[in-house]
Each structure stands twice: as structure tokens, then as C-alpha cells.
Backbone as a ProteinNet text record, in pm:
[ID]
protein_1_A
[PRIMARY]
XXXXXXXXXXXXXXXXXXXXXXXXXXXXXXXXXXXXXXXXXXXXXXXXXXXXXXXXXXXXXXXXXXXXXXXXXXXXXXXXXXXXXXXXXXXXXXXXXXXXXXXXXXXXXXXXXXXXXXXX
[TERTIARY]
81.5	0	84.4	215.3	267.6	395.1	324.2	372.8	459	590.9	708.5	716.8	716.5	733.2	827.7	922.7	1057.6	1003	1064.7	1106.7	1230.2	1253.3	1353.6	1460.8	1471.7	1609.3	1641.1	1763.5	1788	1895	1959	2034.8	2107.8	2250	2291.3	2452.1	2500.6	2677.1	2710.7	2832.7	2945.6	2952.6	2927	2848.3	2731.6	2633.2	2491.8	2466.7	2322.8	2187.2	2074.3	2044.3	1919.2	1852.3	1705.7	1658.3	1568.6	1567.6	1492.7	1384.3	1255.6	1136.4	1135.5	1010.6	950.3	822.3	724.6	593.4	544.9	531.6	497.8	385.8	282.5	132.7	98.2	4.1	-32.2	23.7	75.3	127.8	93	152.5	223.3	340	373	453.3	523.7	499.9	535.8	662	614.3	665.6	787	803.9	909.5	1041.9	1161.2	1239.7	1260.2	1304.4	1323.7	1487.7	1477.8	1594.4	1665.2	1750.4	1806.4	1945.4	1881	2018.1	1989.4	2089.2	2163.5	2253.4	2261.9	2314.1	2358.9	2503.5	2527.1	2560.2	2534.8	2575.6	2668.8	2672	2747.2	2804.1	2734.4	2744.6	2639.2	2649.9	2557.9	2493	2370.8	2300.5	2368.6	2372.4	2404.5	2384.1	2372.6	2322.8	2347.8	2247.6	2346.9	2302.3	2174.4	2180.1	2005.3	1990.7	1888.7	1839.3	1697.6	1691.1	1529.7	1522.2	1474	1325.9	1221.3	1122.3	1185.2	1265.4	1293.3	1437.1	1418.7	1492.9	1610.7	1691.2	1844.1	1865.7	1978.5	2034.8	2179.6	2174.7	2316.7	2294.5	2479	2531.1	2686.4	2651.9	2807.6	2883.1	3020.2	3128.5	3120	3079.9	3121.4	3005.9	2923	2797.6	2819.1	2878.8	2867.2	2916.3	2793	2899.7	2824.7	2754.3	2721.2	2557.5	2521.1	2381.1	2322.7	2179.8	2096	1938.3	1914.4	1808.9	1713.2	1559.1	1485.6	1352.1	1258.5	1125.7	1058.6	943.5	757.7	708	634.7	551	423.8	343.7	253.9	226.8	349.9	302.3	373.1	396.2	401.3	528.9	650.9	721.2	896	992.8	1120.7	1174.2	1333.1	1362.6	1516.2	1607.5	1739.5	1780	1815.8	1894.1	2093.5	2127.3	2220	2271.7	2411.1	2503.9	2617.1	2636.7	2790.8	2834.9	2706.7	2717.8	2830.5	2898.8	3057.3	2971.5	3070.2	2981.2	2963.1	3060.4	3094.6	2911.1	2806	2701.6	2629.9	2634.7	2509.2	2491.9	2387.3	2339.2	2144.5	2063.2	1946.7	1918.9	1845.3	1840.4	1654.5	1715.9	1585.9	1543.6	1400	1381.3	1354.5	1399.2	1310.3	1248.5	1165.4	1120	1105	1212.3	1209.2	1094.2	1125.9	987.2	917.1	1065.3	1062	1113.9	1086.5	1117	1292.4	1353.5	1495.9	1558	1688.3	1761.3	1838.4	1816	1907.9	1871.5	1812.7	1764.5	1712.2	1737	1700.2	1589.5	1585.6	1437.4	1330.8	1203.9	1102.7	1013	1040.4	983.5	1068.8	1033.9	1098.9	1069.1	1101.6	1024.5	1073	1071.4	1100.1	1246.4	1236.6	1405.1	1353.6	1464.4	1498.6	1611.7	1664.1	1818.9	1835.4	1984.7	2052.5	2182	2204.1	2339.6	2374.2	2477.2	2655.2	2731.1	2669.4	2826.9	2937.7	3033	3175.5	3207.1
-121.3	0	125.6	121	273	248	350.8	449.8	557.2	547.7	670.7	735.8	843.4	938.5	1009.2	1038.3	1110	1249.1	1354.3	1478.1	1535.6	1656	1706.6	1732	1600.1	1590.9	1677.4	1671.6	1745	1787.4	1872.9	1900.2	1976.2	2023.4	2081.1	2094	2237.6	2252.4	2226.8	2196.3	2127.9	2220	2233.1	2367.3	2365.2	2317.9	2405	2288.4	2344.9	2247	2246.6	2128.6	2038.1	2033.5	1978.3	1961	1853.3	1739.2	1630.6	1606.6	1569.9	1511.3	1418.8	1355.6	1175.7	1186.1	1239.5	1174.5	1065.8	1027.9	892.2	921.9	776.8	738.7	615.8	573.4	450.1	372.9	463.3	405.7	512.3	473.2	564.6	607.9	741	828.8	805.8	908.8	893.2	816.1	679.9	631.5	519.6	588.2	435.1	572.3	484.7	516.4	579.8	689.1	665.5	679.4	696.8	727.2	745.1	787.2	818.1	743.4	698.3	625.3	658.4	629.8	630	536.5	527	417	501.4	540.4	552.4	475.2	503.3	381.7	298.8	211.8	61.2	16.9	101.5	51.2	30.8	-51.8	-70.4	49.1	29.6	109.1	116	291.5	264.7	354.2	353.9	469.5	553.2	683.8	788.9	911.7	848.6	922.5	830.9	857.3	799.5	906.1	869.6	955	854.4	854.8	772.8	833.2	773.4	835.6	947.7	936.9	1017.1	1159.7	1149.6	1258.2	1242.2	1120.8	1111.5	1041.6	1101.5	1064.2	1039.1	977.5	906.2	937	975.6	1006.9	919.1	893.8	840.4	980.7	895.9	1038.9	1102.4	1076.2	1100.8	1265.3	1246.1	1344.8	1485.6	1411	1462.5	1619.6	1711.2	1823.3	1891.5	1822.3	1852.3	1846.5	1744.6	1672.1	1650.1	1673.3	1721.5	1624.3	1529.3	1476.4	1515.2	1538.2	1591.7	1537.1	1567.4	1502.9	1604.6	1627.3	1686.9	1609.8	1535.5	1430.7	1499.1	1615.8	1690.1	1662.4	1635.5	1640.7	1548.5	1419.2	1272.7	1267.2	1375.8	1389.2	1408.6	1341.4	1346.3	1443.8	1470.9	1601.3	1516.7	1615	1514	1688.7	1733	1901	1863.1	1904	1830.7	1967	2001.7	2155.8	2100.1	2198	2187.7	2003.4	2054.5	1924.1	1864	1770.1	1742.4	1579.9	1633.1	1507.9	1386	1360.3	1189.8	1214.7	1308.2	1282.7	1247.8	1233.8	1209.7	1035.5	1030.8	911.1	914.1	826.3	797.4	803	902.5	915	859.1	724.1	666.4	683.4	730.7	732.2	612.6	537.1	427.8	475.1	367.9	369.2	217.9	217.5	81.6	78.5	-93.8	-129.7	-65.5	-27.6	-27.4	141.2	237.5	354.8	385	285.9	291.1	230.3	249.6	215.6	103.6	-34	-89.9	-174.9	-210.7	-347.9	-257.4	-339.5	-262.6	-228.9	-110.7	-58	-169.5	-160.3	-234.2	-183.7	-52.4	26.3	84.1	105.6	176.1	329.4	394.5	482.1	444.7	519.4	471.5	554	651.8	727.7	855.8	968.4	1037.1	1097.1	1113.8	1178.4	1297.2	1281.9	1387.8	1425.5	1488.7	1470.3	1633.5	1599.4	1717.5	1756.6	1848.7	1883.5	1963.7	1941.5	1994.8	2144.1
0	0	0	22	72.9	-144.1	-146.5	-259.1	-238.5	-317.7	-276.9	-394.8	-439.9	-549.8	-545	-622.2	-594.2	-710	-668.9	-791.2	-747	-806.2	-772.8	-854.4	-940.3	-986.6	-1151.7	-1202.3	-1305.1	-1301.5	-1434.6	-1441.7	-1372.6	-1321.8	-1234	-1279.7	-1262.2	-1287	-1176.1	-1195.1	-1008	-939.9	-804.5	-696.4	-694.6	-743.4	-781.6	-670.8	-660	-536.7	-635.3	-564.9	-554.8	-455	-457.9	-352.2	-424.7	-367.6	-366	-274.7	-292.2	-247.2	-279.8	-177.1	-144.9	-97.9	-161.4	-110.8	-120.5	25.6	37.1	58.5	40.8	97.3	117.4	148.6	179.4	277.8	403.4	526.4	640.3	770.4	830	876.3	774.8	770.3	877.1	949.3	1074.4	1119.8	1145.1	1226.1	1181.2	1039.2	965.2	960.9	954.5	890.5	743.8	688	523.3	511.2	390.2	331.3	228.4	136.6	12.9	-50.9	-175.9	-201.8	-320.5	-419.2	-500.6	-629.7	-740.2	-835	-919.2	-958.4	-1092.3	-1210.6	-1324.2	-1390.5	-1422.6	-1415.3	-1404.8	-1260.1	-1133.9	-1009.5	-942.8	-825.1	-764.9	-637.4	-647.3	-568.5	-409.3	-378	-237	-140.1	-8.3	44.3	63.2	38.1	65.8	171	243.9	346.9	453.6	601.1	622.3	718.4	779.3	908.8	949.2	1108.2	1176	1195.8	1248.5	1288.3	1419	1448.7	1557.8	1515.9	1420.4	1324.4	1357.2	1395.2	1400.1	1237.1	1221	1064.5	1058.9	936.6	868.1	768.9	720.1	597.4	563.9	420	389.8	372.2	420.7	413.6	331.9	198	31.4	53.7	85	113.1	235.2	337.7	481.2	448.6	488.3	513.6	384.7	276.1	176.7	153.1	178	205.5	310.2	310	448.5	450.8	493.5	483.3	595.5	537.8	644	617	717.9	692.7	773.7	678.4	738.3	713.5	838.7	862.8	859.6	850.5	813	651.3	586	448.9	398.2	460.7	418.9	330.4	362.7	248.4	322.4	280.9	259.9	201.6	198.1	173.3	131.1	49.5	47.3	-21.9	64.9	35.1	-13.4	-152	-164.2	-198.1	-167	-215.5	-224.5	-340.9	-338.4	-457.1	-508.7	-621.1	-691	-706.1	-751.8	-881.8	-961.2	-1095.5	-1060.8	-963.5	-894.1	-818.1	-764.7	-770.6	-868.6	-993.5	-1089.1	-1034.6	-1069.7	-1032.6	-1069.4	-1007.2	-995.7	-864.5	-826.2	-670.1	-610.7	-561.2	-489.1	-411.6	-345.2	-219.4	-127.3	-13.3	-12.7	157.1	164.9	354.9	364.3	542.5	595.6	659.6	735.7	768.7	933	988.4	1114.3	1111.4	1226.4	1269.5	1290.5	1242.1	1269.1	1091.1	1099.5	933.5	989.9	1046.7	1080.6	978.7	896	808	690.4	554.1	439.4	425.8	332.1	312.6	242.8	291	271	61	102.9	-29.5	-50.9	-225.3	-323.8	-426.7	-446.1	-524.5	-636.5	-797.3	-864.5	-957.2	-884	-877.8	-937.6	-908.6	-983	-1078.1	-1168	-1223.6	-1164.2	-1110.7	-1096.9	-1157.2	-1244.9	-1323.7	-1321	-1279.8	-1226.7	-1339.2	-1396.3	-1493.8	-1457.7	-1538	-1447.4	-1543.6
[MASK]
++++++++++++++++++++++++++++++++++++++++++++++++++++++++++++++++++++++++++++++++++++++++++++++++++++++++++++++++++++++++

């Protein structure tokens, strides 16, 4: 039942921001974990940032310092604030949500991505 929708994504020069969304539905919000990952092509998908029902978050180093994940549970929706864009970001940026209020076990749902591509 729970549906993830990503936007956000597009073209972007190296420095520039993004801001990524995730409206989700068909659950409750609330109380799951989400989170943001990532695949560029010819690698495998991987994470690149999470945050808990209780708004504690994780970032891979590659991001930290750069990327900001957030959530309004008022409006069923994820946030993935990315600056300071470097090309090694382009990728397909997924939203997913685990099953449980914490990121210790993989996400349960998928959205169906968005592009983000970095030119230099």
C-alpha cells in the first residue's frame, strides 16, 4: 500500500543544489524510517543518506557536510537538500522507507528514482 514518489532531480553545474522530495502514501509516515540512495551507472546502488522516525540521521562520508536529509511528517514527504554538487554525484536518486522507525535493516519500499546529473 505505501507508494514513494521522488522529484527534484535534473540538471545541475558542479556547486549548484538540488533539492529532492519523497511523497509517500499509503502508510504511516510517521513512524518508519526513510531514506536516500543512489546508483550511478554501471554501479551498484548505495546509500546515501537515512533519518529515523525520531529525526536522528546518517550520511556516507562522500555526502557529509554537503547533504541534508529531512522530513515533514505533516506532508508525508522526505527532503534530500544536496550543495555543493561534484559530478561523482550524478546518479538515480531513490527514495526508499524501511519497515521499522529505525535504518538498521534494508528498506522495505521503493520509489522509482529520480536523475541527478553534475556537470563539471
Amino acid at each position: 500500500q505505501v507508494q514513494l514518489v521522488e522529484s527534484g532531480g535534473g540538471l545541475v553545474q558542479a556547486g549548484g543544489s538540488l533539492r529532492l522530495s519523497c511523497a509517500a502514501s499509503g502508510s504511516w509516515f510517521s513512524i518508519n524510517a526513510m531514506g536516500w540512495y543512489r546508483q550511478a551507472p554501471g554501479k551498484q546502488r548505495e546509500l546515501v543518506a537515512a533519518i529515523t522516525s525520531g529525526r536522528s540521521t546518517k550520511y556516507i562520508e562522500a555526502v557529509k557536510g554537503r547533504f541534508t536529509i529531512s522530513r515533514d511528517n505533516a506532508k508525508d514527504t522526505v527532503y534530500l537538500q544536496m550543495n555543493s554538487l561534484k559530478p561523482e554525484d550524478t546518479a538515480v536518486y531513490y527514495c526508499a522507507r524501511y519497515a521499522t522507525g529505525d535504518y538498521l535493516q534494508p528498506p522495505r519500499y521503493w520509489g522509482q528514482g529520480t536523475q541527478v546529473t553534475v556537470s563539471s
